[in-house]
N, C-alpha and C positions, 0 to 999 in steps of 0.2 A: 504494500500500500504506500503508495507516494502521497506528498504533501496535498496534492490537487482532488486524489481519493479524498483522504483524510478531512478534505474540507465536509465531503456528505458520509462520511462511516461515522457510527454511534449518533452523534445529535443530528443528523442528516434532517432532509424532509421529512419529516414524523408528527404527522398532524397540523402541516403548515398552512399557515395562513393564505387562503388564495382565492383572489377575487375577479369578477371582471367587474370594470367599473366605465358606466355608461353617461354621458354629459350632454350637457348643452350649454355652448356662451352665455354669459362671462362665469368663469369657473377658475377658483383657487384655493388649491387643499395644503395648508403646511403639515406636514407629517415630523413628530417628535415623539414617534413612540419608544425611544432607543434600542430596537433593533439591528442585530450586527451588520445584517444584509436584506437587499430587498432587490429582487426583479421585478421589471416591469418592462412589459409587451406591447408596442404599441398596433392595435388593431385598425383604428378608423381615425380618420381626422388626424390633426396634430396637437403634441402637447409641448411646452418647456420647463423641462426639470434643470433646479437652480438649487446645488448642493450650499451650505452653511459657509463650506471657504472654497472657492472656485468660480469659474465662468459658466454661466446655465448653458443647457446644450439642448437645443431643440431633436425631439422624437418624431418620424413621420413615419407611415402603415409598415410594417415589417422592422420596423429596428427595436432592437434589445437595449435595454439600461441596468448596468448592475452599479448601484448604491452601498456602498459602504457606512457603515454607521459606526457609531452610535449617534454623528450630531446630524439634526433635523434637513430636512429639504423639504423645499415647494413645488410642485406638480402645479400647472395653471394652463390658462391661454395665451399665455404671454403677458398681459397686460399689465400694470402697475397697482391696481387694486390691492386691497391689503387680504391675507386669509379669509373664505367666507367658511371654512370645513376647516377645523385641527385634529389631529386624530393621536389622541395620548395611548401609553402603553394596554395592551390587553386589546388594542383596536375597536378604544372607545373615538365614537367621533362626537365634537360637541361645536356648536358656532361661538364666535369669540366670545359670547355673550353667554357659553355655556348652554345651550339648548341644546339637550340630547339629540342624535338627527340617525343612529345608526339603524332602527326600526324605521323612523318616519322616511328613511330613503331606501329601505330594502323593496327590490323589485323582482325577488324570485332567488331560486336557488344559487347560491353563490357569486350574485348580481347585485350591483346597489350603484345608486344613482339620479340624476331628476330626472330623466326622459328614458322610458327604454326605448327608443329610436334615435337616442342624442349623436351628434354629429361627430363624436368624440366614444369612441372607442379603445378600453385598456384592459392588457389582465396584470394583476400584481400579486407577485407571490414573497411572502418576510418569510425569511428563517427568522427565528426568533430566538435561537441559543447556536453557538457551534461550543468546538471545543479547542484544547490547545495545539492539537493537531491543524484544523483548520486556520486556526491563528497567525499559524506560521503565512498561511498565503494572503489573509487579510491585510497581513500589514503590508504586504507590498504593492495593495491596491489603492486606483488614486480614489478621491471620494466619489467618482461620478466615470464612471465608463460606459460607451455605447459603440455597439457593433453594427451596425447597417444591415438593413437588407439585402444588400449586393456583396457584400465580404462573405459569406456562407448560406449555404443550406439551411434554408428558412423551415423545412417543413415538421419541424415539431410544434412550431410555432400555430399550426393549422388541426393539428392531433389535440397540443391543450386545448385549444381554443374552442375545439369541439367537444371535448369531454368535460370544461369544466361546470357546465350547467345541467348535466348530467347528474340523472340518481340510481343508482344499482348498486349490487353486490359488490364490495372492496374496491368502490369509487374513489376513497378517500385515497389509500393506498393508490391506486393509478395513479393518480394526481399527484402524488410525491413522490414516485419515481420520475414522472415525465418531467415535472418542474428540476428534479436531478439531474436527469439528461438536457436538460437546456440551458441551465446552466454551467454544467458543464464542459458543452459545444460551444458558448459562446467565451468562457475563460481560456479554451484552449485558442479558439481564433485573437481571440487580442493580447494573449503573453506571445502568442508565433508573431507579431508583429515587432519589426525590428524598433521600431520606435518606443513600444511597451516600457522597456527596461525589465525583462521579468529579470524573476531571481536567479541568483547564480546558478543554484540546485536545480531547478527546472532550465536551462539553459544547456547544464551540462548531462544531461542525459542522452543525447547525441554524443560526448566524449567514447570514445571506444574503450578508454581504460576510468574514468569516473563514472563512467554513465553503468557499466557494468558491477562495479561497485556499491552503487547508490542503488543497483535493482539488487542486488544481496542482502542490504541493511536493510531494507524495506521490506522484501516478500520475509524474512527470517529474521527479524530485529533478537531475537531471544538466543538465538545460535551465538553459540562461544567466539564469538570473532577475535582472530586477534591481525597483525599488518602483516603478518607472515601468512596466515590461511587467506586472510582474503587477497593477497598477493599470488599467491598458488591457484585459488580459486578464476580470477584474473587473467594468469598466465603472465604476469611480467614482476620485476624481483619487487624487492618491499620498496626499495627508494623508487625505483619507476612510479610505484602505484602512490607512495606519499608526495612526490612531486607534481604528476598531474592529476591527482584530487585536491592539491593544495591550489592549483593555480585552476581549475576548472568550477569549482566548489566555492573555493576562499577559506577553508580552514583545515585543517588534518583530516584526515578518513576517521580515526577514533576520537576527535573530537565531535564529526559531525553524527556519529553512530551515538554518541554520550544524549546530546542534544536528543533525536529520534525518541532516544528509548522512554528519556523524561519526559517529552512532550505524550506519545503515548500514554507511560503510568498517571501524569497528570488528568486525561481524557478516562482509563477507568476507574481511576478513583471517583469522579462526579459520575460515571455512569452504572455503577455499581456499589455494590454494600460488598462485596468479597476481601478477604483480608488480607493485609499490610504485603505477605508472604507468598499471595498468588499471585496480585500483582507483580512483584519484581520477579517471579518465576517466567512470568510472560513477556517484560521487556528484559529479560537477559540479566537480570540481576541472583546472585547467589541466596539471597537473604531477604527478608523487609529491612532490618538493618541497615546494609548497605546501600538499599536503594534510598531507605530514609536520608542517610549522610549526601547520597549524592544529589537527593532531591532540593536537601536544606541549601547545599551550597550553591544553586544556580534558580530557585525559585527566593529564598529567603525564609521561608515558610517548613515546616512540617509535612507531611503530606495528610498529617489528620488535620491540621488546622487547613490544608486546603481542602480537602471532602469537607470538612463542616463550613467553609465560607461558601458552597452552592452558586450558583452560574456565574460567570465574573461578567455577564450583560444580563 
């Protein structure tokens, strides 16, 4: 599992929030529910999403916007009008004035809005927790990304959009696998863009002797590694494989394996009650002990005092 898995394994779409949302001019919604991420699909009309620090960027039929949070954005028609819809955590919406509006605008299953024919067509889908695994790819996101219609293969975008007003049997679950896959597809179209700046880690997976490396620690993070087997494993000596995962990477191979395992134990500790000992059993550690020590020293924290502080969004 690489970092870009790891964004949807454990806290993945799992009951996520996902709506289409249907308008008509003049319309503007600030969203401050602090949510880590939030997709949004733009179906009909246009809209301008205008993150908290950055340049707004207009959405037209077909283009994807992936939101970084946790600080707020405005969805509008452009215009200068101030919020008329805020929508606080739990995906309460209220007018500035506080008037409940999340009943008084539902217009059917999964749909909400003032016009179900409005000239403004969206679906938005919030994760609403990841974990420290996903973490790692968050921070390299800028607040406000959008992939076009013409950079990729639009057509899941046609599959959600057809299923989410839909009711049947393990609909919910459809629905958070597809929103998986499309976000997915569109993170891998804009980190392959030379402009992106992805991260070093996702860059070098194409390296022939880091990228092969980086898929060891990750399908097998629990495996005894050490810079001699995974050099063997490799096929080239230890200093080959420490040099170009140093310069491919930007840090040691068993520093960037150290990193993996903790991110990892940190993600089942919130995702589980299993003890101190299974855990480090499963990211490669000998002990809860050791894993506690090396937990302490690059979180700050315990690992029980991180299970008992619960989602860090």
């Amino acid at each position: 599992m690489d970092a870009l898995a790891g964004l949807l394994e454990g806290p993945r779409a799992s009951g996520a929030f996902l709506l289409r949302i249907v308008l008509d001019p003049p319309w503007s919604i600030r969203v401050q529910d602090g949510s880590p991420l939030c997709v949004a699909v733009m179906l009909r009309g246009e809209a301008c999403f205008a993150p908290e620090h950055g340049e707004p960027v207009w959405l037209r039929p077909g283009d994807v916007a992936v939101v970084r949070g946790p600080d707020p954005y405005v969805m509008s028609d452009g215009t200068t009008s101030p919020p008329r819809v805020i929508v606080y955590p739990g995906q309460r919406c209220v007018t500035p004035e506080g008037v409940e509006l999340r009943e008084r605008m539902a217009l059917g299953v999964r749909t909400w809005g003032s016009d179900p024919d409005g000239s403004v067509q969206m679906l938005l889908g919030v994760y609403e927790e990841v974990g420290a695994v996903g973490q790692r790819l968050l921070d390299v996101l800028p607040p406000l990304l959008v992939v076009s219609e013409d950079a990729w293969d639009a057509a899941l975008v046609a599959v959600l959009a057809g299923e989410v007003s839909k009711q049947g049997p393990a609909q919910g679950v459809m629905l958070d696998r597809l929103l998986d896959l499309l976000l997915i597809s569109v993170l891998r179209v804009w980190l392959d863009r030379p402009e992106s700046e992805a991260p070093a880690w996702y860059r070098a997976y194409a390296h022939p002797v880091a990228g092969e490396a980086l898929r060891l620690f990750h399908e097998d993070p629990a495996s005894g590694w050490t810079l001699a087997r995974v050099a063997a494993e490799v096929g080239v000596s230890r200093a080959t494989l420490a040099e170009c995962f140093r310069s491919a990477v930007g840090t040691p191979p068993m520093t960037y394996l150290t990193e993996w395992r903790l991110a990892l134990a940190a993600d089942l500790l919130r995702q589980s009650d299993v003890t101190l000992n299974v855990v480090a059993r499963q990211v490669g550690y000998g002990s809860g002990f050791a894993l506690s020590s090396a937990f302490k020293r690059v979180y700050g924290i315990s690992p029980q005092e991180y299970r008992g502080a619960g989602p860090a969004w």
